[in-house]
C-alpha positions in Angstrom: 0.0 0.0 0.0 1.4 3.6 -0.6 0.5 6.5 1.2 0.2 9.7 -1.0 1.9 12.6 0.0 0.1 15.7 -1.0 2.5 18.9 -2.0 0.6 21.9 -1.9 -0.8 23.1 -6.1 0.6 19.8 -7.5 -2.2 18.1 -8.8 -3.2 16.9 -5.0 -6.7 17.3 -5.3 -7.7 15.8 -8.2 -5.1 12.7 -7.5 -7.3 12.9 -4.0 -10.2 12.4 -6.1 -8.9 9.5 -8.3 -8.2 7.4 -4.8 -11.4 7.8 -3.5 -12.5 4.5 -2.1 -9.3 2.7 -3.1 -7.9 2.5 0.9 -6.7 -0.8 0.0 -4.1 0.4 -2.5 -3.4 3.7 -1.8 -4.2 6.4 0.9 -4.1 10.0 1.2 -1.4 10.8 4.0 -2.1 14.9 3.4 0.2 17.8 3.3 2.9 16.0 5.5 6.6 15.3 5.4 7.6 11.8 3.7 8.4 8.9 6.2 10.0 6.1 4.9 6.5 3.8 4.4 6.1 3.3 0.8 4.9 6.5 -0.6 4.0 8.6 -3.8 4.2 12.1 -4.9 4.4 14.6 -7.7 6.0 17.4 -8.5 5.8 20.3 -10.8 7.8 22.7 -12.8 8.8 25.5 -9.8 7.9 28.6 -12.3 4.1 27.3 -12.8 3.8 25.6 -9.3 4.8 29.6 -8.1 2.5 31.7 -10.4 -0.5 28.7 -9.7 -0.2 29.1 -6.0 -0.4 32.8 -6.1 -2.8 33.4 -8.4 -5.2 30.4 -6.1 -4.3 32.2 -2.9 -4.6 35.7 -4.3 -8.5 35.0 -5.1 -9.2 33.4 -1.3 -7.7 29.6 -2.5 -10.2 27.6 -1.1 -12.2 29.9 0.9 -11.2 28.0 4.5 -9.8 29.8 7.3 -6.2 28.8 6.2 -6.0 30.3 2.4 -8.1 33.2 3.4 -5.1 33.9 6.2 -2.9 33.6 3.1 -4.6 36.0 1.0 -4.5 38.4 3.7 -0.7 38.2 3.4 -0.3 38.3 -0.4 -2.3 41.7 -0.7 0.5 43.6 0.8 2.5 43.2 -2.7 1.1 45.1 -5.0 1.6 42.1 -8.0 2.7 38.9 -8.4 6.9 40.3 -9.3 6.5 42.2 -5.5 5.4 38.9 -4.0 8.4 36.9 -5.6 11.3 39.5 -5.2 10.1 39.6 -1.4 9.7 36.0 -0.9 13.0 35.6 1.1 13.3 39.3 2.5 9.5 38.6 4.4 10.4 35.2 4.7 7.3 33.8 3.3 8.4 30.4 2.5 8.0 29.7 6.7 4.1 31.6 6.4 2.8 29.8 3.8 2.4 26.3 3.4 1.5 26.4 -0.5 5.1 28.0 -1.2 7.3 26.0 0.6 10.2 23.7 -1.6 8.8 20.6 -3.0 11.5 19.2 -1.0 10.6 20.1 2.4 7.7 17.6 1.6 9.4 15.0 0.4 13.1 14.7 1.8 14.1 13.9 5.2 16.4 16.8 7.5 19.4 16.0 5.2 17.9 16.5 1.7 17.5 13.2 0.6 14.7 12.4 -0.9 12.7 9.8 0.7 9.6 9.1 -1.3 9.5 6.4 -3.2 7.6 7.1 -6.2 7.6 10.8 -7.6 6.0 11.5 -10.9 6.3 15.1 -12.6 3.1 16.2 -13.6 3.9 17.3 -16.9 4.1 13.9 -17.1 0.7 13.2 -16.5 0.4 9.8 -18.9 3.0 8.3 -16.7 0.9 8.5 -13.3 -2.2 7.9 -15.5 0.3 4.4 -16.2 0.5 4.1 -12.4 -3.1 4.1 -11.5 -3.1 1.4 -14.0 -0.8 -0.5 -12.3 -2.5 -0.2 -9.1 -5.9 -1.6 -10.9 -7.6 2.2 -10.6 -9.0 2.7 -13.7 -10.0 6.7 -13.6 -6.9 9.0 -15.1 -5.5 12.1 -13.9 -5.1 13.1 -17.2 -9.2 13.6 -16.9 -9.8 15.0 -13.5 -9.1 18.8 -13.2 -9.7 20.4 -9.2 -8.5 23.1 -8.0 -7.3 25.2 -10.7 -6.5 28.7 -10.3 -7.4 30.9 -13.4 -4.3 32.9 -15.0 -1.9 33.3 -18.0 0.5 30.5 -18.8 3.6 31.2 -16.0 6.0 32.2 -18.6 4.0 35.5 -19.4 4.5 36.3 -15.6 8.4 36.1 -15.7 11.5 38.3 -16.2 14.9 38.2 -15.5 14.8 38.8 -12.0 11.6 37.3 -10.9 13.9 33.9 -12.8 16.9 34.8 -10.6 14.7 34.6 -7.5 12.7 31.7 -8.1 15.9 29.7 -9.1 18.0 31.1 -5.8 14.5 30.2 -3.6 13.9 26.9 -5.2 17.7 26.3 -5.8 17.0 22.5 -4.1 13.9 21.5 -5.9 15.4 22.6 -9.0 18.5 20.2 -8.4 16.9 17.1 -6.8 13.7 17.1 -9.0 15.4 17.5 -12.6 14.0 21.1 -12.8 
């Protein structure tokens, strides 16, 4: 049986959906640290995972008590370039939970990644190839929860916003082929 860890705006949701009912094969563990029980995860390219959690959080994420304390903190910068060229100076990566490092998820104290399974999901025919295997017959590749509504991430970038997403997420970039 795997446990699924969930990283915060990487397809969590709508994998959550998928193993509905399937407790047998695979169980949602949540937005926890990996152990080292058999386990699954995804991650995503750290530009769109950025601009995707901003954009959710910006407009009240999920309207619960947690993403609403988020927004709050967003609307001090005036746009999404503010938010990212303050990330580190406001230390934001410690306030909230849907911008911390893939890797805080899914690597023990030392950086080593400790997850069995990890699946990119740009890659989404390959986990649709792992539910397979695991007999669930419903794809990710169909399911779509969660979405936040803006313009492809590379129409929110420039040089520096780059520079300061690759210094922030220097360790995601390296461990998770980035």
């Amino acid at each position: 049986m795997y446990n699924f860890i969930h990283v915060p705006k990487v397809a969590g949701d709508s994998f959550s959906e998928l193993i509905e009912g399937r407790r047998g094969l695979i169980a949602y563990a949540g937005h926890v640290r990996a152990t080292e029980i058999k386990t699954v995860a995804f991650v995503r390219n750290l530009y769109d995972r950025l601009v995707s959690a901003y954009y959710y959080l910006i407009r009240g994420g999920g309207q619960n008590q947690m993403d609403l304390s988020f927004c709050e903190i967003l609307r001090k910068y005036t746009d999404f370039r503010d938010f990212v060229l303050n990330i580190h100076t406001d230390k934001l990566i410690d306030r909230i939970l849907h911008i911390k490092p893939m890797y805080y998820f899914l690597c023990d104290d030392e950086n080593n990644v400790i997850v069995n399974d990890i699946f990119k999901i740009e890659d989404v025919g390959a986990i649709d190839d792992f539910l397979a295997k695991l007999g669930i017959d419903k794809k990710l590749s169909k399911t779509i929860n969660n979405t936040s509504q803006h313009l492809h991430y590379s129409l929110h970038l420039d040089g520096d916003i780059v520079r300061e997403i690759n210094r922030v997420y220097d360790i995601d970039f390296a461990l998770f082929n980035y």
